[in-house]
PDB file of N, CA, C and O in Angstrom:
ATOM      1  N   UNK A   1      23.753  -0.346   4.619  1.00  0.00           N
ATOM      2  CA  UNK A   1      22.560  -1.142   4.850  1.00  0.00           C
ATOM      3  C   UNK A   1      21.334  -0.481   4.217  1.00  0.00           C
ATOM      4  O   UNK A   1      20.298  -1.101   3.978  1.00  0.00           O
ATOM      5  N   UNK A   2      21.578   1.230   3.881  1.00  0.00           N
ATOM      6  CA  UNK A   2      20.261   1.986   3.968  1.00  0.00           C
ATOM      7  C   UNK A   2      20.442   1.087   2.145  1.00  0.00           C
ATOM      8  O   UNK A   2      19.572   0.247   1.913  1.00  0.00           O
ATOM      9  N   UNK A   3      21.201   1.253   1.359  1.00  0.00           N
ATOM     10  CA  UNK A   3      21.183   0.985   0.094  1.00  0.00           C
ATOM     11  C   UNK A   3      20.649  -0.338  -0.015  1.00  0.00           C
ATOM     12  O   UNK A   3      19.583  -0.626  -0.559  1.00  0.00           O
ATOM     13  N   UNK A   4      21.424  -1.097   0.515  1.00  0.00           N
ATOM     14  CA  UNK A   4      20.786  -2.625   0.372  1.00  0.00           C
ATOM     15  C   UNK A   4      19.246  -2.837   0.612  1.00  0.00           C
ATOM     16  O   UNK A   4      18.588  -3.705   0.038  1.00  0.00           O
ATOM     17  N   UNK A   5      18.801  -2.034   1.434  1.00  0.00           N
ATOM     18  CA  UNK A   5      17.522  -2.453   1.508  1.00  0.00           C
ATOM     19  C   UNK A   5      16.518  -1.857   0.686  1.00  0.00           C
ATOM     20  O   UNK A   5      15.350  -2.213   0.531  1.00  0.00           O
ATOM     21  N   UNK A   6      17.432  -0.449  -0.053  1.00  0.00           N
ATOM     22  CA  UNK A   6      16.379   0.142  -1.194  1.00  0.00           C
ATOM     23  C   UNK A   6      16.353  -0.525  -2.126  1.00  0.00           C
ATOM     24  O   UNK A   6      15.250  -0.652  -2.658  1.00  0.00           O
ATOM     25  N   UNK A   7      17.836  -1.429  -2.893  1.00  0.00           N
ATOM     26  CA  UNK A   7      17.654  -2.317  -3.717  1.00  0.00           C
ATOM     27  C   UNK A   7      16.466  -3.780  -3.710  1.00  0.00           C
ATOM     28  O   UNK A   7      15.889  -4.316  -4.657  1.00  0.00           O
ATOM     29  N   UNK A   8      16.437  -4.062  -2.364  1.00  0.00           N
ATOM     30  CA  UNK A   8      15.403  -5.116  -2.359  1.00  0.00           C
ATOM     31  C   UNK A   8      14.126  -4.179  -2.563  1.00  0.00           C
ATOM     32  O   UNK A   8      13.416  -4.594  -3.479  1.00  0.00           O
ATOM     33  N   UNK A   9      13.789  -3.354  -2.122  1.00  0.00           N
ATOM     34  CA  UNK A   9      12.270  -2.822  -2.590  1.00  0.00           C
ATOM     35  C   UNK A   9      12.534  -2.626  -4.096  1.00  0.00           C
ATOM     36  O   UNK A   9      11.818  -3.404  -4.726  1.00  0.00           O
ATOM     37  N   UNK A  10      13.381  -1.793  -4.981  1.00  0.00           N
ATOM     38  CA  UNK A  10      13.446  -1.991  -6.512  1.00  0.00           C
ATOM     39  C   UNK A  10      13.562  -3.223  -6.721  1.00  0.00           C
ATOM     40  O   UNK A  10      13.209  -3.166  -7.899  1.00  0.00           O
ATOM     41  N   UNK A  11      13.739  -4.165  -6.578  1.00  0.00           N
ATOM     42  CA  UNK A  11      13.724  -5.552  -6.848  1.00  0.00           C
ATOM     43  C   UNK A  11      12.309  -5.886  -7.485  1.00  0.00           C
ATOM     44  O   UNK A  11      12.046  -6.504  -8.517  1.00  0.00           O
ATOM     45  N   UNK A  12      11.399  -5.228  -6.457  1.00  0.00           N
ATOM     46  CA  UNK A  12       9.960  -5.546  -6.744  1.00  0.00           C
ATOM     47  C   UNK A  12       9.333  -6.542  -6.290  1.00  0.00           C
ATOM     48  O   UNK A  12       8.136  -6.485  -6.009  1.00  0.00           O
ATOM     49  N   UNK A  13      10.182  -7.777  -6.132  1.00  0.00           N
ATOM     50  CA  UNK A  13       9.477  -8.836  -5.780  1.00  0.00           C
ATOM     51  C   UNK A  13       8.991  -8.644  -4.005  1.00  0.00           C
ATOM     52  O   UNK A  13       9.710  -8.319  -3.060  1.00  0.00           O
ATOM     53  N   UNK A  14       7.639  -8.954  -4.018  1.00  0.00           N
ATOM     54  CA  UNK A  14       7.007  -8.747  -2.540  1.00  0.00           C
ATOM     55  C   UNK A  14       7.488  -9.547  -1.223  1.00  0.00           C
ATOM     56  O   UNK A  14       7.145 -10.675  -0.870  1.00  0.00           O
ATOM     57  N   UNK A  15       8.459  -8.569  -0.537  1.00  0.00           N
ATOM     58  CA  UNK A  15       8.871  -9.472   0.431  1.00  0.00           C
ATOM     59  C   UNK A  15       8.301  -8.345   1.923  1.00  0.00           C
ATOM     60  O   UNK A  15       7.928  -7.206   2.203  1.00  0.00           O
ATOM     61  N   UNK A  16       8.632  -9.865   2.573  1.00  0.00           N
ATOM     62  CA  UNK A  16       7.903  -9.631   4.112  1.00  0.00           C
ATOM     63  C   UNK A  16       8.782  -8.664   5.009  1.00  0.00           C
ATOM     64  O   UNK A  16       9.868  -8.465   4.465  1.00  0.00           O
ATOM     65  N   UNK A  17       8.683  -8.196   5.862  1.00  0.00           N
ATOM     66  CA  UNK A  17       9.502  -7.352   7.212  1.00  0.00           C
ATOM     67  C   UNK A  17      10.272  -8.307   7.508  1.00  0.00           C
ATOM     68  O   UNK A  17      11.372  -7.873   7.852  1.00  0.00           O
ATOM     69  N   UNK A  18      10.188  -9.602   7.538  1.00  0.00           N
ATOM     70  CA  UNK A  18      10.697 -11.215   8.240  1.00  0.00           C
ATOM     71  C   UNK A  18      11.952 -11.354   7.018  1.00  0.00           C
ATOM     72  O   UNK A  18      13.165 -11.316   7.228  1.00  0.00           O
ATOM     73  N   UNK A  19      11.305 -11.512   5.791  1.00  0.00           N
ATOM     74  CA  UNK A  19      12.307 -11.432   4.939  1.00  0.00           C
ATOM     75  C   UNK A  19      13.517 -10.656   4.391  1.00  0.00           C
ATOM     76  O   UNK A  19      14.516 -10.995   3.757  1.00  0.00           O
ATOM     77  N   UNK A  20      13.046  -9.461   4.882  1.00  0.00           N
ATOM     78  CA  UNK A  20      14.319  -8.511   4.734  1.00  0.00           C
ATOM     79  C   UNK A  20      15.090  -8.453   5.558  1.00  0.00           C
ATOM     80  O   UNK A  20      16.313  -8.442   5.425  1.00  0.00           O
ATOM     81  N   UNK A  21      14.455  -8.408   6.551  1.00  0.00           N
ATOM     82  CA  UNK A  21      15.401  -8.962   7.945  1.00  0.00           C
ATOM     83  C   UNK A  21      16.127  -9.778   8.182  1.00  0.00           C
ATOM     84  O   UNK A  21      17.003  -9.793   9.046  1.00  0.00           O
ATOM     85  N   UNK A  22      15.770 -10.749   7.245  1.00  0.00           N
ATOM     86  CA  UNK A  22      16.653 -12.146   7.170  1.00  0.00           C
ATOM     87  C   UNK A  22      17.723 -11.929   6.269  1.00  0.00           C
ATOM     88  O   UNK A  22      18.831 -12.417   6.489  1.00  0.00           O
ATOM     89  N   UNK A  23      17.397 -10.991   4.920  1.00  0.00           N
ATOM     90  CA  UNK A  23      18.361 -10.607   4.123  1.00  0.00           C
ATOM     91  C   UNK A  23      19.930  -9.706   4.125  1.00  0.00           C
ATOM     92  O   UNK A  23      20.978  -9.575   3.492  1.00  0.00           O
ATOM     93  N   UNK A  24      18.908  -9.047   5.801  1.00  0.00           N
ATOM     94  CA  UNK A  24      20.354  -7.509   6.045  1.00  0.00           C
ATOM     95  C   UNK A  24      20.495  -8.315   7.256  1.00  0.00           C
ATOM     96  O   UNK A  24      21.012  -7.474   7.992  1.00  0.00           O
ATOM     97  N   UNK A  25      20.382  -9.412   7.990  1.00  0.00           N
ATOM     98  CA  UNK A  25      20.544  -9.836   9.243  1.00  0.00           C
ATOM     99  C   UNK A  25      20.517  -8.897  10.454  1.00  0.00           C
ATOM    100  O   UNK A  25      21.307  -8.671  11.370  1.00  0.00           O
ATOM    101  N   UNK A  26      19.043  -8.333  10.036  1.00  0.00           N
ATOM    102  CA  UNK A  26      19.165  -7.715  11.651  1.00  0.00           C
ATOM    103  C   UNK A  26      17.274  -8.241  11.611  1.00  0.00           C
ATOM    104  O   UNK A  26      16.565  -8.919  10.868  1.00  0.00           O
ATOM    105  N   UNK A  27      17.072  -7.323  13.085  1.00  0.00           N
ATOM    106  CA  UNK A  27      15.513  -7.629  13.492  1.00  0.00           C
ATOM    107  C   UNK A  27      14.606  -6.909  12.707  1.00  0.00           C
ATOM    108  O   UNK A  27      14.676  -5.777  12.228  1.00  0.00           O
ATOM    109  N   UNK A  28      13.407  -8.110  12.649  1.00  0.00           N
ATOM    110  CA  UNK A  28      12.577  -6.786  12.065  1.00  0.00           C
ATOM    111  C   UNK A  28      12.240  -5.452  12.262  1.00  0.00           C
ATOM    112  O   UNK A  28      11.904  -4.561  11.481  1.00  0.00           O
ATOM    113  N   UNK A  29      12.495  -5.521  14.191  1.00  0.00           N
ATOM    114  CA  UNK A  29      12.277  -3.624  14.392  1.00  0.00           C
ATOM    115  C   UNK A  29      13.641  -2.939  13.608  1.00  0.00           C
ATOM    116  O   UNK A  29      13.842  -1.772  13.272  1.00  0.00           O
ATOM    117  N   UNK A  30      14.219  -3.770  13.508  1.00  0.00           N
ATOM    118  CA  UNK A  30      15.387  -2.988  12.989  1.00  0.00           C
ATOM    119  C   UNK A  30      15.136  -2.478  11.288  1.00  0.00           C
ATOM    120  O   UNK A  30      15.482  -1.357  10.914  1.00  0.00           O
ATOM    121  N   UNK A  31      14.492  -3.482  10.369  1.00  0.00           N
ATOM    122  CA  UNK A  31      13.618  -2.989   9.504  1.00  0.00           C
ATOM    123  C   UNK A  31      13.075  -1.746   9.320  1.00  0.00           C
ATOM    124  O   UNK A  31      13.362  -0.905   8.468  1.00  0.00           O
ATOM    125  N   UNK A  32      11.951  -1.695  10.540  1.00  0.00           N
ATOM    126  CA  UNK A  32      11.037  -0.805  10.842  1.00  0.00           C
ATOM    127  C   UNK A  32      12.050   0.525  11.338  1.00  0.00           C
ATOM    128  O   UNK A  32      11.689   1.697  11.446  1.00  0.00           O
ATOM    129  N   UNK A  33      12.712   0.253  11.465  1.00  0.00           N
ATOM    130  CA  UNK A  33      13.657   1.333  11.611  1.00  0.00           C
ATOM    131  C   UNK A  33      14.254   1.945  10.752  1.00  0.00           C
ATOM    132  O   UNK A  33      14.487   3.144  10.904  1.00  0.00           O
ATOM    133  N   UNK A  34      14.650   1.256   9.629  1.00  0.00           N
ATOM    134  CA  UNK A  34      15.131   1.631   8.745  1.00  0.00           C
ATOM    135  C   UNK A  34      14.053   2.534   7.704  1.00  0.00           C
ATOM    136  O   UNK A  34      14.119   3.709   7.343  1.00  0.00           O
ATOM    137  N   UNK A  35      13.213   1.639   7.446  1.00  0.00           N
ATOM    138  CA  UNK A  35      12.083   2.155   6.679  1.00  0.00           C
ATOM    139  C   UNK A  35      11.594   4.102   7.385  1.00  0.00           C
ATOM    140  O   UNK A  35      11.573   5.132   6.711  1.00  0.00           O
ATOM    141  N   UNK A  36      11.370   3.989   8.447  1.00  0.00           N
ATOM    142  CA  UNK A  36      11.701   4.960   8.888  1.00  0.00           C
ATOM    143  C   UNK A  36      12.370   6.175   8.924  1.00  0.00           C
ATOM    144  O   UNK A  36      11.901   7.311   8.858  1.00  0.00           O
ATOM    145  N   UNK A  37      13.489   5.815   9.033  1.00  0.00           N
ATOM    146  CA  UNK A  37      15.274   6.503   8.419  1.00  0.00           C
ATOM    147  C   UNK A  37      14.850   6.701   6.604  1.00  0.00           C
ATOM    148  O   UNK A  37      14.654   7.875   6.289  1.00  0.00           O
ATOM    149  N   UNK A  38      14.760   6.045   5.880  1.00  0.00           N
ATOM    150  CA  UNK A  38      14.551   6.256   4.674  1.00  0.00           C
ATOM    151  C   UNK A  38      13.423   6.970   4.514  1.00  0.00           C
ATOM    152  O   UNK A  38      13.632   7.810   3.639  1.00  0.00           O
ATOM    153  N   UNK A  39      12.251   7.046   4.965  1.00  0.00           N
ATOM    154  CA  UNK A  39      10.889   7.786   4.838  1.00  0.00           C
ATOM    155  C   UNK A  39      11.175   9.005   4.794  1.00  0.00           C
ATOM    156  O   UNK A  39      11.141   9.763   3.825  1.00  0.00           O
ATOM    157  N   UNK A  40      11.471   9.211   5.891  1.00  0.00           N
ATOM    158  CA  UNK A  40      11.971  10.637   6.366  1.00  0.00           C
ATOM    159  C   UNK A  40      13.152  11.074   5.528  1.00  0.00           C
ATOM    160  O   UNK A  40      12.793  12.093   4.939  1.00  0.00           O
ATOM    161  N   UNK A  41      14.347  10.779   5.219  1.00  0.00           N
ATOM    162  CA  UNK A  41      15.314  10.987   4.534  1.00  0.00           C
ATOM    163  C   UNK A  41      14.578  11.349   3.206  1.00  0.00           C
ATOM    164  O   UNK A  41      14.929  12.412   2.695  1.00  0.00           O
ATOM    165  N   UNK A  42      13.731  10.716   2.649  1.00  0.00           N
ATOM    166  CA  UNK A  42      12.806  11.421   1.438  1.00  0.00           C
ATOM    167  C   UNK A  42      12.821  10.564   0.110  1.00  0.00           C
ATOM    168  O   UNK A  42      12.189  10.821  -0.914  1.00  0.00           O
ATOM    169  N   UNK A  43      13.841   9.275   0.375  1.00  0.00           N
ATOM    170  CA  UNK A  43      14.327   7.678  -0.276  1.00  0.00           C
ATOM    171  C   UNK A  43      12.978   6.744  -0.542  1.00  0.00           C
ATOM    172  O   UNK A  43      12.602   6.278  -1.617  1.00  0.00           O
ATOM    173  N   UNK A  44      12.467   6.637   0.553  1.00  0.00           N
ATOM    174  CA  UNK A  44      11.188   5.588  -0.093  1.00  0.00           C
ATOM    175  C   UNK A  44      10.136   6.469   0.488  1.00  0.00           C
ATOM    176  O   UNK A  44      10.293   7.412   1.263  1.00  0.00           O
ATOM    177  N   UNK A  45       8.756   5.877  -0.150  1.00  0.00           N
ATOM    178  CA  UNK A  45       7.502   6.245   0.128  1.00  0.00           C
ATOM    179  C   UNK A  45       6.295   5.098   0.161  1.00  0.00           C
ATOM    180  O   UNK A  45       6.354   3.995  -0.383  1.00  0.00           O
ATOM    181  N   UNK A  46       5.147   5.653   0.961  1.00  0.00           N
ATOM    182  CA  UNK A  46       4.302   4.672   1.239  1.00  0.00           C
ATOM    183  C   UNK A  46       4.266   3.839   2.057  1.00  0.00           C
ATOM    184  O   UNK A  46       3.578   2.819   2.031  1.00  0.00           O
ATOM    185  N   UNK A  47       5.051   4.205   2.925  1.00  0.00           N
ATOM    186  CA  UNK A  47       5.609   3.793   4.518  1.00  0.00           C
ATOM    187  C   UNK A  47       4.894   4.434   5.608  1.00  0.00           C
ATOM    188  O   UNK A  47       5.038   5.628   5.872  1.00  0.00           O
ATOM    189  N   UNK A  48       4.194   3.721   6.185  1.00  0.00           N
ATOM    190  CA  UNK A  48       3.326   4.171   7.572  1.00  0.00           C
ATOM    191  C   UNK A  48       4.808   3.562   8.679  1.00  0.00           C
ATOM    192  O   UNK A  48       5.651   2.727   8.354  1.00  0.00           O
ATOM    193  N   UNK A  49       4.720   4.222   9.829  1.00  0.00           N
ATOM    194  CA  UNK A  49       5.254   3.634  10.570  1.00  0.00           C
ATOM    195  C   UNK A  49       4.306   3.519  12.147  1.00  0.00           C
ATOM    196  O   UNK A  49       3.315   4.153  12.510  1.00  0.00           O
ATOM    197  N   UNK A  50       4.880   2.736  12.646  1.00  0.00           N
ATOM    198  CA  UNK A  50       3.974   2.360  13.960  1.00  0.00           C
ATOM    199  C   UNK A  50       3.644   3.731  14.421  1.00  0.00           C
ATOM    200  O   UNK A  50       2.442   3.967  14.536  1.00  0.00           O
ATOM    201  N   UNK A  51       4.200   4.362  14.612  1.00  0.00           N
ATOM    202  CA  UNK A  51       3.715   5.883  15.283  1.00  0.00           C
ATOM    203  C   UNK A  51       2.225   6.268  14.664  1.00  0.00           C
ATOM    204  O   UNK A  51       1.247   6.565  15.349  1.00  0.00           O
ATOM    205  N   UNK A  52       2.247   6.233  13.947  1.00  0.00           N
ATOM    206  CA  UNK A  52       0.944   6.266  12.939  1.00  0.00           C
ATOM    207  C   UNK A  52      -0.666   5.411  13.355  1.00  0.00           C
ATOM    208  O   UNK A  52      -1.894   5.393  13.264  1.00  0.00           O
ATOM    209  N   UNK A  53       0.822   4.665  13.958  1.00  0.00           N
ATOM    210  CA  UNK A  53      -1.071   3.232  14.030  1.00  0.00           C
ATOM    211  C   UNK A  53      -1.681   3.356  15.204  1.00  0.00           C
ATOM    212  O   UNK A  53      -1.038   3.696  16.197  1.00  0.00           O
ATOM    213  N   UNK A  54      -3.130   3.073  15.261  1.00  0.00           N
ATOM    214  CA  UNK A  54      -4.054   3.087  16.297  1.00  0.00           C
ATOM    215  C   UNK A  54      -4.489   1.949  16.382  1.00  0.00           C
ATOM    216  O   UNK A  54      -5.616   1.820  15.906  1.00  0.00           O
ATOM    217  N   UNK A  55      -3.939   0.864  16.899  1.00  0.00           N
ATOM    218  CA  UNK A  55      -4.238  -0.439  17.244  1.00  0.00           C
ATOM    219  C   UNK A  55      -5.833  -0.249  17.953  1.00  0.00           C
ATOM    220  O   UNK A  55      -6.384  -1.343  17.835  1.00  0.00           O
ATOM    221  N   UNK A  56      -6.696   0.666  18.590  1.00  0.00           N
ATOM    222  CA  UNK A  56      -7.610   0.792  18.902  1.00  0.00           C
ATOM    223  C   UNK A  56      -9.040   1.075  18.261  1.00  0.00           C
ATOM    224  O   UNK A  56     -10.185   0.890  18.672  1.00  0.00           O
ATOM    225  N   UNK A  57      -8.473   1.633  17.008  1.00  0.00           N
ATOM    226  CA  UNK A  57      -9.473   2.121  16.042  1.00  0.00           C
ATOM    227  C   UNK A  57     -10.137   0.856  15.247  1.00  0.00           C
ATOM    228  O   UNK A  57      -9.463  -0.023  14.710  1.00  0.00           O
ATOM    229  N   UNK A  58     -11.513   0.902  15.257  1.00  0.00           N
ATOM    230  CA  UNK A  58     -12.167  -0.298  14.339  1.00  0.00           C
ATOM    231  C   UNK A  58     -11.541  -0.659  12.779  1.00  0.00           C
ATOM    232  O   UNK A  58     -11.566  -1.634  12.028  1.00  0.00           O
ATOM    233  N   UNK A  59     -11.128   0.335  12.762  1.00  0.00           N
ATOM    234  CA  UNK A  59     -10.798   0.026  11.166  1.00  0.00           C
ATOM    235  C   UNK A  59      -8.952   0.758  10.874  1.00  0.00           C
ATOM    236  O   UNK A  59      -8.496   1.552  10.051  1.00  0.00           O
ATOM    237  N   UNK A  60      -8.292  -0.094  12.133  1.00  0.00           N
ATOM    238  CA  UNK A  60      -6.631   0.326  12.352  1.00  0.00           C
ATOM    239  C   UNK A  60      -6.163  -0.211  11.012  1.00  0.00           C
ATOM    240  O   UNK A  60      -5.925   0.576  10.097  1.00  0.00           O
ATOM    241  N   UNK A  61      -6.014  -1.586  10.854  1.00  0.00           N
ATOM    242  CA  UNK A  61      -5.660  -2.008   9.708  1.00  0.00           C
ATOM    243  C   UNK A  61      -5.753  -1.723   8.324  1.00  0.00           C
ATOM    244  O   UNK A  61      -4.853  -1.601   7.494  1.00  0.00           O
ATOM    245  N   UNK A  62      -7.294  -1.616   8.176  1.00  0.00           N
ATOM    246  CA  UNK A  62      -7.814  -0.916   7.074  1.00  0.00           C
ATOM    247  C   UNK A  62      -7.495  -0.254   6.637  1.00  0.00           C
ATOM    248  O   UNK A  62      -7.197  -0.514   5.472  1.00  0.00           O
ATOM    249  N   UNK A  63      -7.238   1.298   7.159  1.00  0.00           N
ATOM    250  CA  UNK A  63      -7.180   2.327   6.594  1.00  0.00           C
ATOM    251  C   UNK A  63      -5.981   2.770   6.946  1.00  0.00           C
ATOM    252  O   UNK A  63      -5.745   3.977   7.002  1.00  0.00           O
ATOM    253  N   UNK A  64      -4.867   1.625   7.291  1.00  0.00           N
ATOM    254  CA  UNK A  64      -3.251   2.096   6.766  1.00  0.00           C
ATOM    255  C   UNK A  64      -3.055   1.707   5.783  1.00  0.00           C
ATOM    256  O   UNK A  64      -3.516   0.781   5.116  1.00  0.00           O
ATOM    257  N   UNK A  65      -1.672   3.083   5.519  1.00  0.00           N
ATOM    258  CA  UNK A  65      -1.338   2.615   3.990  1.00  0.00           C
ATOM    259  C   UNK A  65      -0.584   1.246   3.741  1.00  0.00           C
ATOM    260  O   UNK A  65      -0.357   0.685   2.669  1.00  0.00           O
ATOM    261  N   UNK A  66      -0.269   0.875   4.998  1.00  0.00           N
ATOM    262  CA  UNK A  66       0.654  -1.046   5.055  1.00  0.00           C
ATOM    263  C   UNK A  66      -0.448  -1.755   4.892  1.00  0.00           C
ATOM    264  O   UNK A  66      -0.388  -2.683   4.086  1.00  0.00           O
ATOM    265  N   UNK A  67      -1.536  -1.538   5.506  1.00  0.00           N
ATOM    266  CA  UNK A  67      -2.240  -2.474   4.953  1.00  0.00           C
ATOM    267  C   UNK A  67      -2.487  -3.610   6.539  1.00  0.00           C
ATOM    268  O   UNK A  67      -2.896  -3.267   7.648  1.00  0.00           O
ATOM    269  N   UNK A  68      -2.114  -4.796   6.122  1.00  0.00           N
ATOM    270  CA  UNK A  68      -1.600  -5.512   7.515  1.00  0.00           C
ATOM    271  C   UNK A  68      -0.296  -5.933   7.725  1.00  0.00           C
ATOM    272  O   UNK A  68       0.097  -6.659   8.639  1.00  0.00           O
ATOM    273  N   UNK A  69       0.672  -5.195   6.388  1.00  0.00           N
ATOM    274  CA  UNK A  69       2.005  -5.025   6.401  1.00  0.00           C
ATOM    275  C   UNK A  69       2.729  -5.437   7.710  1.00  0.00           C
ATOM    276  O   UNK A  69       3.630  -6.276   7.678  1.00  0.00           O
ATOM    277  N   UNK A  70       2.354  -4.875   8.794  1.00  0.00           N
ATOM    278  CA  UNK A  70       3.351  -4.677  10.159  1.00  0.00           C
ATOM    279  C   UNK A  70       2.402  -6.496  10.873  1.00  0.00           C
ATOM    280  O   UNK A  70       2.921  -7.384  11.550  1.00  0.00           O
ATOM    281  N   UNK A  71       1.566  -6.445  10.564  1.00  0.00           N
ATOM    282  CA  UNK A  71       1.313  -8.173  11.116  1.00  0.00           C
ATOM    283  C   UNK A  71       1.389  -9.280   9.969  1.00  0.00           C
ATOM    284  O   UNK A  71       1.758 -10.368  10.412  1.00  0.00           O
ATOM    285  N   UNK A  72       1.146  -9.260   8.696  1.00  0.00           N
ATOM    286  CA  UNK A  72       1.753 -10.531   7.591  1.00  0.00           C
ATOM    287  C   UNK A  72       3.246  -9.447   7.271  1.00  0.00           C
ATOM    288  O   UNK A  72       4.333  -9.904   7.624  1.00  0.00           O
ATOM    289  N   UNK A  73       3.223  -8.692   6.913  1.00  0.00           N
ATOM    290  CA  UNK A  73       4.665  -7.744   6.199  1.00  0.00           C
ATOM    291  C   UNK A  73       4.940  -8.096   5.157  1.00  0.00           C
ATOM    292  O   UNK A  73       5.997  -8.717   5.043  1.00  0.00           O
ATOM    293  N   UNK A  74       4.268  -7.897   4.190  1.00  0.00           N
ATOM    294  CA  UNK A  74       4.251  -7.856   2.772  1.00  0.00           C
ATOM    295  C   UNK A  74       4.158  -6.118   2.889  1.00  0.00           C
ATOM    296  O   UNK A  74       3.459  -5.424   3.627  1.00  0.00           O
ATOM    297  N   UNK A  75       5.230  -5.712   1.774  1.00  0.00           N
ATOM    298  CA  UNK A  75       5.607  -4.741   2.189  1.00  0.00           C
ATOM    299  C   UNK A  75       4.915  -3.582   1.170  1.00  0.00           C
ATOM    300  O   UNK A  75       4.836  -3.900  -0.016  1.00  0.00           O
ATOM    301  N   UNK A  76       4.412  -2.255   1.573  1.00  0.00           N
ATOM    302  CA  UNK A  76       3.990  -1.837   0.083  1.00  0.00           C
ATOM    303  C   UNK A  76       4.608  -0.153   0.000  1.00  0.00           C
ATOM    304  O   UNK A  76       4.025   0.923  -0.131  1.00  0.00           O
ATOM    305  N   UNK A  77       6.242  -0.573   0.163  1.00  0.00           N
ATOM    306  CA  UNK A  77       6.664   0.381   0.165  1.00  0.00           C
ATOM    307  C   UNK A  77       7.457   0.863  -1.520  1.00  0.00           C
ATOM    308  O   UNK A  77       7.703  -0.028  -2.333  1.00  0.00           O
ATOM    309  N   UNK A  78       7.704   2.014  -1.765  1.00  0.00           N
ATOM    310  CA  UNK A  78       7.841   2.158  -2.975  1.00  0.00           C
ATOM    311  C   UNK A  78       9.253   3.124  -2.879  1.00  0.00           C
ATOM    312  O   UNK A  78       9.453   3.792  -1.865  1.00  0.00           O
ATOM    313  N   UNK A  79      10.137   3.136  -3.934  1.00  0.00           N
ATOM    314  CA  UNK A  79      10.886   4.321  -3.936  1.00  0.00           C
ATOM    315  C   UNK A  79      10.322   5.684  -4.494  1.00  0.00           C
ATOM    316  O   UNK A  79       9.256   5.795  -5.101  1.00  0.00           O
ATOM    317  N   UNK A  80      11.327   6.854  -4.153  1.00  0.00           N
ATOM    318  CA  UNK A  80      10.877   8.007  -4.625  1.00  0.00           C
ATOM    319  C   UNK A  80      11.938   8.113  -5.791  1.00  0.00           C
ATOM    320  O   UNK A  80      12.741   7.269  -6.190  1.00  0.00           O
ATOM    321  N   UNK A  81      11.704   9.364  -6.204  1.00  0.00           N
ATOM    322  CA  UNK A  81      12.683   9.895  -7.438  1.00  0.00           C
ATOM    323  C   UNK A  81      14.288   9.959  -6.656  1.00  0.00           C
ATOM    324  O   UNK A  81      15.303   9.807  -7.335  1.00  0.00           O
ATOM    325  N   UNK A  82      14.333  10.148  -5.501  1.00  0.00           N
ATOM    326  CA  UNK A  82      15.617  10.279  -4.687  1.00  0.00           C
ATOM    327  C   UNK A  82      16.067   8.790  -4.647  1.00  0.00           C
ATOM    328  O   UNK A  82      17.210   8.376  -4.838  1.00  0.00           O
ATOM    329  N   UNK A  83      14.921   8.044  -4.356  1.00  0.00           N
ATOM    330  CA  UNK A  83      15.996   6.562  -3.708  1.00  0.00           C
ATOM    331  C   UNK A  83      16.391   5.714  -5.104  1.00  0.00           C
ATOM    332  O   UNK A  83      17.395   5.027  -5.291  1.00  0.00           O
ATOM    333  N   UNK A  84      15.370   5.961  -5.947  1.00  0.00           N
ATOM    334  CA  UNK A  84      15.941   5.288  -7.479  1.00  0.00           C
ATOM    335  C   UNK A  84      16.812   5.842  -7.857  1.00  0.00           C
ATOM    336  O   UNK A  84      17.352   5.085  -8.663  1.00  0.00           O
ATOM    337  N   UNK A  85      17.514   7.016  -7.783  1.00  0.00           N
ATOM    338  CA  UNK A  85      18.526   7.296  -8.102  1.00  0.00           C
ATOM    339  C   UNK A  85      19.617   7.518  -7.286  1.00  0.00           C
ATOM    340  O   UNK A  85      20.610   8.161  -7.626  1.00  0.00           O
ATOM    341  N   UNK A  86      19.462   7.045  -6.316  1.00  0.00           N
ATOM    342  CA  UNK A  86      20.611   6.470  -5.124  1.00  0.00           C
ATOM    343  C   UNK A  86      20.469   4.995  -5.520  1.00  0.00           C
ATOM    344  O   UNK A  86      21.502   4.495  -5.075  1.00  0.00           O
ATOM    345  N   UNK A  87      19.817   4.100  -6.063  1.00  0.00           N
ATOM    346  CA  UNK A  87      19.560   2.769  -6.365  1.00  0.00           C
ATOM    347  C   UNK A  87      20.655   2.352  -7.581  1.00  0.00           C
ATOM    348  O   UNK A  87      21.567   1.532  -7.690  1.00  0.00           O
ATOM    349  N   UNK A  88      19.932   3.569  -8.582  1.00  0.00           N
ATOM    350  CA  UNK A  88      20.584   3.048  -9.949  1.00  0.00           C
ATOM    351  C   UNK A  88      21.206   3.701 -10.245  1.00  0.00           C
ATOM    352  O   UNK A  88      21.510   3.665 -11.437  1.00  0.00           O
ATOM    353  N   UNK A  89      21.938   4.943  -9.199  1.00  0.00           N
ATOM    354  CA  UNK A  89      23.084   6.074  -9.672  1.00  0.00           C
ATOM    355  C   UNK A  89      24.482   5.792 -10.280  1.00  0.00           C
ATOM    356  O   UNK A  89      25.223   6.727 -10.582  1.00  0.00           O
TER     357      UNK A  89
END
């Protein structure tokens, strides 16, 4: 699943948390989970994850790197030198 979903980010085309989810048939936290698992693993980058966010702060949205990613989920995650070549190995 971790592969399939690095291929949709090399894909490039901008898809939602909703949409990938729909693609690997699981939930979007399950997404967010993954993205996660891959962040850390050292596979993609440019991934905030909820732990990160301060739903309280005036300017929460703003000044993540998602953007409003986690509420529209247009995604602005990227691979690293590791996951492109787990992609296109």
């Amino acid at each position: 699943m971790f592969q399939q979903f690095l291929r949709i980010v090399h894909s490039g085309s901008v898809q939602s948390q909703f949409e990938i989810a729909q693609k690997l048939n699981v939930s979007p936290d399950m997404v967010l989970q993954i993205v996660r698992e891959l962040t850390t693993r050292g596979y993609l980058q440019g991934a905030a994850t909820l732990d990160d966010c301060d739903p309280n702060s005036k300017h929460a949205c703003t000044d993540c790197p998602m953007g409003s990613a986690c509420q529209s989920s247009f995604n602005t995650w990227s691979l690293t030198e590791k996951g492109e070549k787990w992609v296109t190995g």
